[in-house]
KOLROSE-838599 format. One record per atom (N, C-alpha, C): residue number from 1; residue in one letter; atom name; x, y, z. Coordinates in Angstrom, 1 decimal, decimal comma, m for minus. Example, Ala and Ser with C-alpha at 12.3 -4.5 7.8 and 13.67 -1.06 7.14 Angstrom:
+------+------+------+--------+--------+--------+
| resi | resn | name |      X |      Y |      Z |
+------+------+------+--------+--------+--------+
|    1 |    A |    N |   13,2 |   m5,7 |    7,8 |
|    1 |    A |   CA |   12,3 |   m4,5 |    7,8 |
|    1 |    A |    C |   13,2 |   m3,3 |    7,8 |
|    2 |    S |    N |   12,8 |   m2,2 |    7,1 |
|    2 |    S |   CA |   13,7 |   m1,1 |    7,1 |
|    2 |    S |    C |   12,9 |    0,0 |    7,9 |
+------+------+------+--------+--------+--------+
//
This chain:
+------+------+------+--------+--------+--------+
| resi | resn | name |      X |      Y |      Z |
+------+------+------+--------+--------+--------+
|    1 |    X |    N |  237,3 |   17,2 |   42,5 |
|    1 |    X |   CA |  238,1 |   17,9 |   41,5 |
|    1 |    X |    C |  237,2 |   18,4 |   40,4 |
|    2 |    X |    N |  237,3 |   20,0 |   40,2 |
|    2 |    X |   CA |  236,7 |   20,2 |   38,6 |
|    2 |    X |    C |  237,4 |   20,0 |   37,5 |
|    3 |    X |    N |  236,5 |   19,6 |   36,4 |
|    3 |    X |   CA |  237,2 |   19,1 |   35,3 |
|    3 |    X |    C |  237,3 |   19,8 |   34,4 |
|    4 |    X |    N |  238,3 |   20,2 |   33,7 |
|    4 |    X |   CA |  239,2 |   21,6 |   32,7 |
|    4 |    X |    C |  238,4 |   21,1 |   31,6 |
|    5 |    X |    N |  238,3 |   22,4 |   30,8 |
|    5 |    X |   CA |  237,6 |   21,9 |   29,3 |
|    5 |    X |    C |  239,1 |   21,7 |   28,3 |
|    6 |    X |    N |  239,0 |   20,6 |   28,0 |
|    6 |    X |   CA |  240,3 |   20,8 |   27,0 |
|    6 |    X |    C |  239,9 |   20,6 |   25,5 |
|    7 |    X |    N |  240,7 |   21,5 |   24,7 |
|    7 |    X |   CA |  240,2 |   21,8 |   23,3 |
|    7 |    X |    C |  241,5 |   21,5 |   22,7 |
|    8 |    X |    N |  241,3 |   20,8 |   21,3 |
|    8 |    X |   CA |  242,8 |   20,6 |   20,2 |
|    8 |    X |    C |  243,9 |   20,0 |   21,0 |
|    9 |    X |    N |  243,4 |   19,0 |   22,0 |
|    9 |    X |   CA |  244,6 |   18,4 |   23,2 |
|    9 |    X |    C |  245,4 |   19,4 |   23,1 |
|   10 |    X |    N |  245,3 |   21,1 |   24,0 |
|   10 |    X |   CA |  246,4 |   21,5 |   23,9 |
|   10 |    X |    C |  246,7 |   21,3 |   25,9 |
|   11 |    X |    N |  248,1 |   21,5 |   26,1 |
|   11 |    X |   CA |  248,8 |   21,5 |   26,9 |
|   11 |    X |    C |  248,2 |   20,4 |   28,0 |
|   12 |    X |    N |  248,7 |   19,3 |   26,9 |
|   12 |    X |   CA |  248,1 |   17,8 |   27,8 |
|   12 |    X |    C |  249,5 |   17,3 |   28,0 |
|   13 |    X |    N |  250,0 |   16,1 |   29,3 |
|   13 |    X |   CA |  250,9 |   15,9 |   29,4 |
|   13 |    X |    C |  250,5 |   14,8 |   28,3 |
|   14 |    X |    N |  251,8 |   14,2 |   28,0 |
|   14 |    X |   CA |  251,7 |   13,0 |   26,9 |
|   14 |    X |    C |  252,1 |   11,5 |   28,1 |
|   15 |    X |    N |  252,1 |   11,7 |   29,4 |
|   15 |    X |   CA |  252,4 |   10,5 |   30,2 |
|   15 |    X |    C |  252,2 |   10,3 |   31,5 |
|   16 |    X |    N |  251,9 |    9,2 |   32,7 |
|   16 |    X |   CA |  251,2 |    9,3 |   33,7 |
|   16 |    X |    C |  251,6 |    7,8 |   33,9 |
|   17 |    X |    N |  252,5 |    7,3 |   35,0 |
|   17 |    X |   CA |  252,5 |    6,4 |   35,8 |
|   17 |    X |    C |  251,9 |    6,6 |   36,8 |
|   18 |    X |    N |  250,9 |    5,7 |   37,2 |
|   18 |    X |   CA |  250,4 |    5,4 |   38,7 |
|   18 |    X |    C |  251,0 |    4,4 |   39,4 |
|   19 |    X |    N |  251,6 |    4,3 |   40,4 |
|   19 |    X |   CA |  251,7 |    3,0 |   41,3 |
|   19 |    X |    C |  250,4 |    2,7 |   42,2 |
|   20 |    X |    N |  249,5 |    1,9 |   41,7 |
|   20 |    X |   CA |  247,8 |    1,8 |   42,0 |
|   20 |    X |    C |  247,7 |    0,4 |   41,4 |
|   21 |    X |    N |  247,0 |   m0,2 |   42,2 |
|   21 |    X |   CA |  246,3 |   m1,7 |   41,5 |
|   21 |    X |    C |  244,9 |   m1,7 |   40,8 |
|   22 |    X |    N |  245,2 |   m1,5 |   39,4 |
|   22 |    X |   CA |  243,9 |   m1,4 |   38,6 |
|   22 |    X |    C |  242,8 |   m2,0 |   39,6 |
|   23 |    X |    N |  241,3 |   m1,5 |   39,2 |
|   23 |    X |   CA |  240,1 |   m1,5 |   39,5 |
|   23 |    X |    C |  239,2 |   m1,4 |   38,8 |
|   24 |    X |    N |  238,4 |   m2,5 |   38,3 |
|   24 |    X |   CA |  236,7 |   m2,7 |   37,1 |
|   24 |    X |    C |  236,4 |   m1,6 |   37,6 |
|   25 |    X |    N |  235,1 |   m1,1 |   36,7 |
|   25 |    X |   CA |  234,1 |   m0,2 |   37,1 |
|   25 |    X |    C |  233,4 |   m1,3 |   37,4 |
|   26 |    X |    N |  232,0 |   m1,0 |   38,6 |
|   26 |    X |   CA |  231,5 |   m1,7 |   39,0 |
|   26 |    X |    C |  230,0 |   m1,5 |   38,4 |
|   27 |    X |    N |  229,1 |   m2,3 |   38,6 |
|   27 |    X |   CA |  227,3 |   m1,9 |   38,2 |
|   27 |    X |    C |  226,9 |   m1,2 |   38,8 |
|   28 |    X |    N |  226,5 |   m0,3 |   38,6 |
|   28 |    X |   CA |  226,0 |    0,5 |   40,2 |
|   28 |    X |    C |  224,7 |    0,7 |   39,9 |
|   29 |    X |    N |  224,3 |    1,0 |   40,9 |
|   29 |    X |   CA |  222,3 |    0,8 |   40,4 |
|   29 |    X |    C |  221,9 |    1,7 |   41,8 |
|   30 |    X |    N |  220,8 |    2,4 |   41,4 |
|   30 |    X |   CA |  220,3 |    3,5 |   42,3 |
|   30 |    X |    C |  220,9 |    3,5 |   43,9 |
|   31 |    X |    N |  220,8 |    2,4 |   44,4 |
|   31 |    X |   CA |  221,0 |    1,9 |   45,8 |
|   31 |    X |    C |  222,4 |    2,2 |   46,0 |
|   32 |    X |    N |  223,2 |    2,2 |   45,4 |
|   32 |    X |   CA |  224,6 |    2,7 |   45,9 |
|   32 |    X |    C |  224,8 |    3,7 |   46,3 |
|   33 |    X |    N |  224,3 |    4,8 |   45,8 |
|   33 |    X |   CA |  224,3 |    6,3 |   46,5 |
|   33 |    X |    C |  224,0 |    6,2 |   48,1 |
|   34 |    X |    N |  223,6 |    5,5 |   48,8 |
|   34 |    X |   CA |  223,3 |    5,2 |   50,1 |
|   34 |    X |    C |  223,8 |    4,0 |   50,7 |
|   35 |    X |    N |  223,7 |    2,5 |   49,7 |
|   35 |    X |   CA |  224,1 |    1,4 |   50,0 |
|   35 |    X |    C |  225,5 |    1,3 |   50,4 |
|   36 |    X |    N |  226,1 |    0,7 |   51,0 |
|   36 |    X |   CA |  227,7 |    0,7 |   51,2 |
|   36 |    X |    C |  228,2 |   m0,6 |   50,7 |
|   37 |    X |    N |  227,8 |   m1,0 |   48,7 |
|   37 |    X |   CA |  228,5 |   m2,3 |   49,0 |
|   37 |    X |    C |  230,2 |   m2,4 |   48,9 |
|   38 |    X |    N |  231,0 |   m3,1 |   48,9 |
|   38 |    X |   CA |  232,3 |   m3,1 |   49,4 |
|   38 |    X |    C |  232,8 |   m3,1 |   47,8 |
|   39 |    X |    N |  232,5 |   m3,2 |   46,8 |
|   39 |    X |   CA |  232,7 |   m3,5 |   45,6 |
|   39 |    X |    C |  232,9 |   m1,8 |   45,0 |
|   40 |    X |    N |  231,5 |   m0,8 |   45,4 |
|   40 |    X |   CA |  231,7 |    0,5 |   45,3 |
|   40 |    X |    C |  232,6 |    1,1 |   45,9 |
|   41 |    X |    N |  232,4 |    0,7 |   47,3 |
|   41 |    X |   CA |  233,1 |    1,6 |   48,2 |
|   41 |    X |    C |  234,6 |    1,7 |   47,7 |
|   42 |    X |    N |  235,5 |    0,4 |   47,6 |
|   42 |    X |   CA |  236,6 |    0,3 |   47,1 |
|   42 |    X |    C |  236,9 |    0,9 |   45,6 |
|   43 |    X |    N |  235,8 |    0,7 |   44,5 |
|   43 |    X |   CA |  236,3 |    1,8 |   43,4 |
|   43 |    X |    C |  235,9 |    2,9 |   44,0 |
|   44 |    X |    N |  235,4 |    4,1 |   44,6 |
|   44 |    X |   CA |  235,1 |    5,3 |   44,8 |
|   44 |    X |    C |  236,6 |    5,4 |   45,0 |
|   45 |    X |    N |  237,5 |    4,5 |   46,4 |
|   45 |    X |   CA |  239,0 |    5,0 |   46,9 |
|   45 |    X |    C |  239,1 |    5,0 |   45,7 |
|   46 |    X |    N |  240,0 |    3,9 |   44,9 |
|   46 |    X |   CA |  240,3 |    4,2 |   43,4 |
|   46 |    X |    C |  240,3 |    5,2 |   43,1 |
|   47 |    X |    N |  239,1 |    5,4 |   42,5 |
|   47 |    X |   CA |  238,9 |    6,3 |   41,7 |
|   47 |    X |    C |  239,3 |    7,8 |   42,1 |
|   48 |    X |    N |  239,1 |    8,4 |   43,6 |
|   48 |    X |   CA |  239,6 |    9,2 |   44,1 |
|   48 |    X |    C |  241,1 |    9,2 |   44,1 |
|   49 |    X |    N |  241,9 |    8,4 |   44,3 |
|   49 |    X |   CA |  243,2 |    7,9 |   44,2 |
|   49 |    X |    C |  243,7 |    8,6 |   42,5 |
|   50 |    X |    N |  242,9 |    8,0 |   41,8 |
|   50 |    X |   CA |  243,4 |    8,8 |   40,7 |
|   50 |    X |    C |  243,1 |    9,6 |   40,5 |
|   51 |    X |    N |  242,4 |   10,7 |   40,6 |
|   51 |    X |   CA |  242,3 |   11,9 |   40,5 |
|   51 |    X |    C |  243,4 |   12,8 |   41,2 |
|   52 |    X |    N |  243,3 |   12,3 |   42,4 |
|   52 |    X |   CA |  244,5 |   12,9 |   43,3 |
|   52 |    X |    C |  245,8 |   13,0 |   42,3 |
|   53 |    X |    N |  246,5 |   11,8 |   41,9 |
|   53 |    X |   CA |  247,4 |   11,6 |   41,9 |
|   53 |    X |    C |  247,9 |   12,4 |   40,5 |
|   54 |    X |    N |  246,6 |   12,5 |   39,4 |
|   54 |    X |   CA |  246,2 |   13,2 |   38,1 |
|   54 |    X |    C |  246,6 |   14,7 |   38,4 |
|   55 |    X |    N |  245,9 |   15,0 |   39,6 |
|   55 |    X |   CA |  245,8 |   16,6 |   39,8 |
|   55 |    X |    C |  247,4 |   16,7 |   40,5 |
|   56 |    X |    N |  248,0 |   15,9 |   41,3 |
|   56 |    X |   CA |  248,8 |   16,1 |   41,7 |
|   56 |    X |    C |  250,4 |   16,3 |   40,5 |
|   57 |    X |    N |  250,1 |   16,1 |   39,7 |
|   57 |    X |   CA |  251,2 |   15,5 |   38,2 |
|   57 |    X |    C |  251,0 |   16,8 |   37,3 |
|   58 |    X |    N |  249,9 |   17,1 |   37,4 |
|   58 |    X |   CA |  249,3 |   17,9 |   36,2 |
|   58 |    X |    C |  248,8 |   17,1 |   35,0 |
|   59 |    X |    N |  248,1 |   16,1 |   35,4 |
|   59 |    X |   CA |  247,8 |   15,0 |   34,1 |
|   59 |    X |    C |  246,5 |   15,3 |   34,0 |
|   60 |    X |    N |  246,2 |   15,6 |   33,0 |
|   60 |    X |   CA |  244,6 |   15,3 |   31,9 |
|   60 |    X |    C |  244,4 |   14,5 |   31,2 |
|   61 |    X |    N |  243,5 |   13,7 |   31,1 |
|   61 |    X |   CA |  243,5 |   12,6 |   29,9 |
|   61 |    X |    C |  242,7 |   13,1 |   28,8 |
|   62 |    X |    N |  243,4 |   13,4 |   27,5 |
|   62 |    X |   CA |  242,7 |   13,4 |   26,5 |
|   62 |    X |    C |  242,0 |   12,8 |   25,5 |
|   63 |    X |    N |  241,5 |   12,7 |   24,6 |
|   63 |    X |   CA |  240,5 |   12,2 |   23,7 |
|   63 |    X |    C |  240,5 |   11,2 |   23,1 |
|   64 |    X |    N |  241,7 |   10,7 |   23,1 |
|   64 |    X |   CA |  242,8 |    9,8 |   22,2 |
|   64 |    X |    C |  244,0 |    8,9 |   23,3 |
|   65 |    X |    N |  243,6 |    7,8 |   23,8 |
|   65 |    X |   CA |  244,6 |    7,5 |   25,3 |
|   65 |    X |    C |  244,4 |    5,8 |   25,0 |
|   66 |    X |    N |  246,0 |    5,8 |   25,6 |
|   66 |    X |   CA |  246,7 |    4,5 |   25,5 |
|   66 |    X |    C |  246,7 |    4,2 |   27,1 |
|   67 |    X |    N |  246,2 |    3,1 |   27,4 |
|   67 |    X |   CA |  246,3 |    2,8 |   29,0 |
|   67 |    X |    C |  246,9 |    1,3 |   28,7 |
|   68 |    X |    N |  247,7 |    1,0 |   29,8 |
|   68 |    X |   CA |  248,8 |   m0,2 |   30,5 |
|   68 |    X |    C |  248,2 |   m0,3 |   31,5 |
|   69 |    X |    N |  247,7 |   m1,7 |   31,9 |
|   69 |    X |   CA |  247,2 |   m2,3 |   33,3 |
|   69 |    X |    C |  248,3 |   m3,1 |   33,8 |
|   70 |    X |    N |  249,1 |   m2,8 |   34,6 |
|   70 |    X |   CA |  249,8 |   m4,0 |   35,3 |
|   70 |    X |    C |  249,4 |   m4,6 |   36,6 |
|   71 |    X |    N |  248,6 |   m5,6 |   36,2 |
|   71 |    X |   CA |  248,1 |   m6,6 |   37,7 |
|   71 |    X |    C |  248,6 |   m7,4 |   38,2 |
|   72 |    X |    N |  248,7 |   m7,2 |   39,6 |
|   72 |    X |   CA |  249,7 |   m7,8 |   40,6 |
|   72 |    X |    C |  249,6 |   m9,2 |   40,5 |
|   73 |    X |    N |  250,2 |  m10,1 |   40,6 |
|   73 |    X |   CA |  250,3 |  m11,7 |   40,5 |
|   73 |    X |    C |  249,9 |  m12,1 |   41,9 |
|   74 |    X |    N |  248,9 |  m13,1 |   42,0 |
|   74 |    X |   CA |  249,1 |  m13,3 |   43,0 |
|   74 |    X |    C |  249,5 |  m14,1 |   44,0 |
|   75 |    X |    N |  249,7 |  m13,8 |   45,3 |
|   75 |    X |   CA |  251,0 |  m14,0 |   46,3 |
|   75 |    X |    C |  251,0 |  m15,9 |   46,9 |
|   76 |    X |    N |  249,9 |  m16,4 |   46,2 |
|   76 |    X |   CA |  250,1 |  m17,5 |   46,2 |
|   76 |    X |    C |  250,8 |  m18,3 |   45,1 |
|   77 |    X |    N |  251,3 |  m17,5 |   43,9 |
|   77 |    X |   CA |  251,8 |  m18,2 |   43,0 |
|   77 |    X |    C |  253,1 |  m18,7 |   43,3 |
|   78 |    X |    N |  253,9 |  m19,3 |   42,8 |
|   78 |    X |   CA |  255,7 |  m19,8 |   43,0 |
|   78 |    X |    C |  256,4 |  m18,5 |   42,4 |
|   79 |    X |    N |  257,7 |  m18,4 |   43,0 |
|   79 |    X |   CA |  258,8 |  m17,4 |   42,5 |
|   79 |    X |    C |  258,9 |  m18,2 |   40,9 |
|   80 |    X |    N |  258,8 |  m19,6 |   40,4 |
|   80 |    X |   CA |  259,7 |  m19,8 |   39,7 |
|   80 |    X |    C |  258,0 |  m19,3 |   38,7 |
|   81 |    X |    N |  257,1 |  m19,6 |   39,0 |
|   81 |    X |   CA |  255,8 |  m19,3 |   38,2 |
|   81 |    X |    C |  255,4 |  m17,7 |   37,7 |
|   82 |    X |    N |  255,8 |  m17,1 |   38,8 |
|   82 |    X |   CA |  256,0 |  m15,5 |   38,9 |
|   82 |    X |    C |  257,3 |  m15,2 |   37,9 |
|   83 |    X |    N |  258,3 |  m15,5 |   38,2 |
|   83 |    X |   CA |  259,6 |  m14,7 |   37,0 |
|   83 |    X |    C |  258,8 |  m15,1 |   35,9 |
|   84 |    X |    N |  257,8 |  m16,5 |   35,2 |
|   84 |    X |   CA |  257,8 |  m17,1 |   33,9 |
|   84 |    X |    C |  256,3 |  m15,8 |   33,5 |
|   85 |    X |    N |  255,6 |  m15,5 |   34,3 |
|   85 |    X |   CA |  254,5 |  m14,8 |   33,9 |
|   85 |    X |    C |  254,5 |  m13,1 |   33,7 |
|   86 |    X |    N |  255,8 |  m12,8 |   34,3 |
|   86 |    X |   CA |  255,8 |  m11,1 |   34,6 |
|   86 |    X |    C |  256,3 |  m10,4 |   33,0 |
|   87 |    X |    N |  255,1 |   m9,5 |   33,2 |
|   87 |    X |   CA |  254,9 |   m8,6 |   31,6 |
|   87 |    X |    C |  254,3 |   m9,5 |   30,4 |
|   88 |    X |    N |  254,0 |  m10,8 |   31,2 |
|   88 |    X |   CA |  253,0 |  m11,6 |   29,7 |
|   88 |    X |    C |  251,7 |  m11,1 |   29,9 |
|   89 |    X |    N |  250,8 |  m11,4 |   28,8 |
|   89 |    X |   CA |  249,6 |  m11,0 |   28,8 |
|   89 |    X |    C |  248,6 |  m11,3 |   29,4 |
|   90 |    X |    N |  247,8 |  m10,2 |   30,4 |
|   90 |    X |   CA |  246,5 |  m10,6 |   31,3 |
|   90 |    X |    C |  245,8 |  m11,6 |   30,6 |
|   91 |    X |    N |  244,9 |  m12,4 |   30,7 |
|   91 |    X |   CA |  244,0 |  m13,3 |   29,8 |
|   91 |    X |    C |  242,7 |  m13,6 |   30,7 |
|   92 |    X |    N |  242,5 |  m12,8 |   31,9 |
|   92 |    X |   CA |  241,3 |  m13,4 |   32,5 |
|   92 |    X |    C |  240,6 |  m11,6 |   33,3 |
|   93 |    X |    N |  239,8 |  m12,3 |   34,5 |
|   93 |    X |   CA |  239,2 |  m11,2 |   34,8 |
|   93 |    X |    C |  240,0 |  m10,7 |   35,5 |
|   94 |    X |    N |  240,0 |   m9,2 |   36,2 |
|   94 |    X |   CA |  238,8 |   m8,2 |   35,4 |
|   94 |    X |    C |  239,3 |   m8,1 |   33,7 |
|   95 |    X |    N |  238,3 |   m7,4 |   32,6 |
|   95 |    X |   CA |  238,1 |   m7,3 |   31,4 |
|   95 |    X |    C |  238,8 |   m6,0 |   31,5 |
|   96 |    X |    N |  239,5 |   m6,0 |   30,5 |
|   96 |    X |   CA |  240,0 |   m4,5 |   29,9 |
|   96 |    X |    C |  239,3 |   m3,6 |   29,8 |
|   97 |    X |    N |  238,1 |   m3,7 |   29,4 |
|   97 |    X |   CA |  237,2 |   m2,6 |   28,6 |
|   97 |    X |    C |  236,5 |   m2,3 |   30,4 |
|   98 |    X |    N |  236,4 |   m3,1 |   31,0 |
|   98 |    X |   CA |  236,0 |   m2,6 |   32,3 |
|   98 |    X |    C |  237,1 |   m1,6 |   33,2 |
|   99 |    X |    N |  238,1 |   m2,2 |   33,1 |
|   99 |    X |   CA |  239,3 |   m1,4 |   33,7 |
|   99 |    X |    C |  239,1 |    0,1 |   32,9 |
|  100 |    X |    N |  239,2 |   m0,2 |   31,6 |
|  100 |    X |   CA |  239,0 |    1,6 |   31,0 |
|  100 |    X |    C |  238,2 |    2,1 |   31,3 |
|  101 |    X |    N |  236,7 |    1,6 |   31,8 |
|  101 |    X |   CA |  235,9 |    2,4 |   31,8 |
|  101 |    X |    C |  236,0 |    2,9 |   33,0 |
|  102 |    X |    N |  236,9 |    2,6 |   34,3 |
|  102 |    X |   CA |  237,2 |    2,8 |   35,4 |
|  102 |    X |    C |  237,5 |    4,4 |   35,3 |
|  103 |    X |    N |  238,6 |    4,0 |   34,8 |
|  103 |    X |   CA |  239,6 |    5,2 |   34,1 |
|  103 |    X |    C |  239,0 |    5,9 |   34,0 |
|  104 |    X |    N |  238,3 |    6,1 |   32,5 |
|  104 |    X |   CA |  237,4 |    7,4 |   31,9 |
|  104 |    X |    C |  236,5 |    7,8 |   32,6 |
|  105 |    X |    N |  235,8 |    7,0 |   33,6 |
|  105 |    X |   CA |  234,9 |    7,6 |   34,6 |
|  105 |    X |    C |  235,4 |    8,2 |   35,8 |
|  106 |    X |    N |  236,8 |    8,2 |   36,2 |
|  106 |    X |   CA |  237,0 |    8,7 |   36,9 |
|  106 |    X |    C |  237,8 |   10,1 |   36,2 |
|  107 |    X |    N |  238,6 |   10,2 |   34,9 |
|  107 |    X |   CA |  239,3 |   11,5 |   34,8 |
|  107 |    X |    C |  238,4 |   12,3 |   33,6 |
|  108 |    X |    N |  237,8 |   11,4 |   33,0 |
|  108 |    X |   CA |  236,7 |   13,0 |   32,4 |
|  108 |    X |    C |  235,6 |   12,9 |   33,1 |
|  109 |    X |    N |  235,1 |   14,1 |   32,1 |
|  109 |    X |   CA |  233,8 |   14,6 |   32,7 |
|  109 |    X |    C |  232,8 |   14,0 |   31,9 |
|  110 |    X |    N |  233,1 |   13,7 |   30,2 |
|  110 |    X |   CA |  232,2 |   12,8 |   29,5 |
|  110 |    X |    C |  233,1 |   11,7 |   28,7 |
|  111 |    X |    N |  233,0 |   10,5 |   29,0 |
|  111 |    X |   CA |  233,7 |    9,5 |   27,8 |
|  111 |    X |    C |  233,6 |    9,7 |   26,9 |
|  112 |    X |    N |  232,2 |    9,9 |   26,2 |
|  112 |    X |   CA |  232,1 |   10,0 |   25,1 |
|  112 |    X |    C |  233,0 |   10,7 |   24,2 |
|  113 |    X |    N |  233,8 |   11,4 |   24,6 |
|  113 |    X |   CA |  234,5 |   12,5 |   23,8 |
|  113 |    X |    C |  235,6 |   11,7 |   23,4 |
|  114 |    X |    N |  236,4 |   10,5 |   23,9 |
|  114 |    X |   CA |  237,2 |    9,6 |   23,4 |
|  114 |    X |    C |  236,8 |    8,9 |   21,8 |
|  115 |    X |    N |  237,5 |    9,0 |   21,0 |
|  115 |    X |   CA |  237,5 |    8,7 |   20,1 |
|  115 |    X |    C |  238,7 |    7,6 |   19,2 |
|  116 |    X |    N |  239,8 |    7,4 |   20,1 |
|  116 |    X |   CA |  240,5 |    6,7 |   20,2 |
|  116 |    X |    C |  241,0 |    5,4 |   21,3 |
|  117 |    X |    N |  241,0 |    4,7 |   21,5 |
|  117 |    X |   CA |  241,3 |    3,6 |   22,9 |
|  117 |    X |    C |  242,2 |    2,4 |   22,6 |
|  118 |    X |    N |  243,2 |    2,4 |   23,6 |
|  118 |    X |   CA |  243,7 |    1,4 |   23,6 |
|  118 |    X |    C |  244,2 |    1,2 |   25,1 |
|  119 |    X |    N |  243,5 |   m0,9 |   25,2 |
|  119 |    X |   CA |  243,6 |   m0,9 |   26,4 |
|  119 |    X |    C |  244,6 |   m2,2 |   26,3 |
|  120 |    X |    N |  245,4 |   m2,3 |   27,4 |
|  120 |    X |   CA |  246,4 |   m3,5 |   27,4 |
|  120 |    X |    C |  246,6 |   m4,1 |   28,7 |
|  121 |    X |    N |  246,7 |   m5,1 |   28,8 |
|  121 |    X |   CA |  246,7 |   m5,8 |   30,9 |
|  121 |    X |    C |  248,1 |   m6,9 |   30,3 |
|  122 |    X |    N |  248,9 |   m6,6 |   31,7 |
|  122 |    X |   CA |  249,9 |   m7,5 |   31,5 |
|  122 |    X |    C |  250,0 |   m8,4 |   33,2 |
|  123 |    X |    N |  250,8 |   m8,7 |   33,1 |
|  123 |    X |   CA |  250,7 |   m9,4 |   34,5 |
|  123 |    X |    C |  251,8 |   m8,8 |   35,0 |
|  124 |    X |    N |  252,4 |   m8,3 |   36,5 |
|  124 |    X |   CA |  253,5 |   m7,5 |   37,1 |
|  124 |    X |    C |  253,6 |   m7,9 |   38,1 |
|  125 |    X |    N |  254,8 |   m8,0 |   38,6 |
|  125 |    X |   CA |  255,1 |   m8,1 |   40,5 |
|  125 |    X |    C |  253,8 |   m6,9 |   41,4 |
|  126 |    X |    N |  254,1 |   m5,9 |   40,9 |
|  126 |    X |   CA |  253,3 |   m4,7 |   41,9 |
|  126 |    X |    C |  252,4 |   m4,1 |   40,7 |
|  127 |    X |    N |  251,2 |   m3,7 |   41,2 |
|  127 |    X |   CA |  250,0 |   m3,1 |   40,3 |
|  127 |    X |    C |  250,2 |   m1,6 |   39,8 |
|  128 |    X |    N |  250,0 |   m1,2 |   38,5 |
|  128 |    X |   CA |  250,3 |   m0,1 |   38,5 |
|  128 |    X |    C |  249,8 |    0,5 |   36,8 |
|  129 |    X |    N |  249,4 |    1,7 |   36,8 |
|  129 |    X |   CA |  248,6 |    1,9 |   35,5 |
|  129 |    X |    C |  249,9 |    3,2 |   34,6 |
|  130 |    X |    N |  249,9 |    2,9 |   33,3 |
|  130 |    X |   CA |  250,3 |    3,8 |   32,4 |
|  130 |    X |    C |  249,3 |    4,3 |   31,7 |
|  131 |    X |    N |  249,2 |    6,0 |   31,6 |
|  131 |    X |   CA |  248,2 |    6,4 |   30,5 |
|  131 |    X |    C |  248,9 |    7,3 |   29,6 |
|  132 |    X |    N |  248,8 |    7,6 |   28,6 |
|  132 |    X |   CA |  249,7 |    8,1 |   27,8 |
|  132 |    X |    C |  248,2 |    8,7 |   26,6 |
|  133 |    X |    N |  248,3 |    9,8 |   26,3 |
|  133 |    X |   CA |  247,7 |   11,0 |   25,7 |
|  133 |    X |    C |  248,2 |   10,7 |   24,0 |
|  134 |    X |    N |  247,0 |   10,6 |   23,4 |
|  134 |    X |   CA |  247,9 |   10,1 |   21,5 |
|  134 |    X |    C |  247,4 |   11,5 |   20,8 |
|  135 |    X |    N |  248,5 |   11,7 |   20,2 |
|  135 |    X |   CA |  247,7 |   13,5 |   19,8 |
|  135 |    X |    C |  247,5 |   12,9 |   18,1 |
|  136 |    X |    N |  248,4 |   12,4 |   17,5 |
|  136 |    X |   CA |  248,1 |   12,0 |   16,1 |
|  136 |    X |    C |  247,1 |   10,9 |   15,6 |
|  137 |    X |    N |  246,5 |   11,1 |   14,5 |
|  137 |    X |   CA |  245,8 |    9,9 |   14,4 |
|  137 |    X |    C |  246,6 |    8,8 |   13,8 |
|  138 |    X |    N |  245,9 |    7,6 |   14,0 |
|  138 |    X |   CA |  246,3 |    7,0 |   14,0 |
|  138 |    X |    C |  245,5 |    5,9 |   12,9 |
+------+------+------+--------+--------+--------+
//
């Protein structure tokens, strides 16, 4: 996918559900351009996954972005442990700041142009990402 130049966040959507199970960025180090480890391979899907789903919405992330991680519980926990934990706060790995940078590396062209961030992980039945576009400062 080519990446639009956007200027003055104009004609940015302000919102973007994914149904997708967040994904770290991984370390990647010269050898992965060739290497197949299972750790890349699986963010590249990812990360293609969101673009698709970006291009398919009309979504751009702009300069200034609120992201929601909801990570799936997992399937070995109890029903009664699951209702007590759904929408409380992630507290372990992956790292938030790694999840974003997932994100930003996969829908711009340069991070660096972010000047605003906020990143939040909750715990959820099914995985799924909210990004939301902030036009005002804040």
């Amino acid at each position: 996918m080519g990446f639009q130049r956007i200027q003055n966040n104009q004609h940015l959507s302000r919102y973007m559900e994914i149904n997708i199970n967040p994904v770290s960025a991984p370390r990647q180090n010269r050898s992965d351009r060739w290497r197949k480890r299972p750790i890349v391979l699986r963010y590249r899907e990812y990360s293609d996954a969101l673009r698709q789903a970006c291009l398919k919405a009309g979504f751009l992330l702009g300069e200034a972005i609120y992201i929601e991680f909801h990570i799936p519980m997992p399937k070995s926990w109890s029903k009664k442990k699951k209702a007590r934990m759904v929408d409380t706060p992630h507290q372990q790995r992956p790292d938030s700041d790694n999840l974003a940078k997932g994100i930003m590396d996969s829908l711009l062209p340069e991070d660096c142009k972010v000047w605003h961030l906020e990143a939040k992980k909750f715990w959820s039945e099914e995985g799924r990402i909210v990004l939301k576009n902030r036009y005002e400062k804040i």
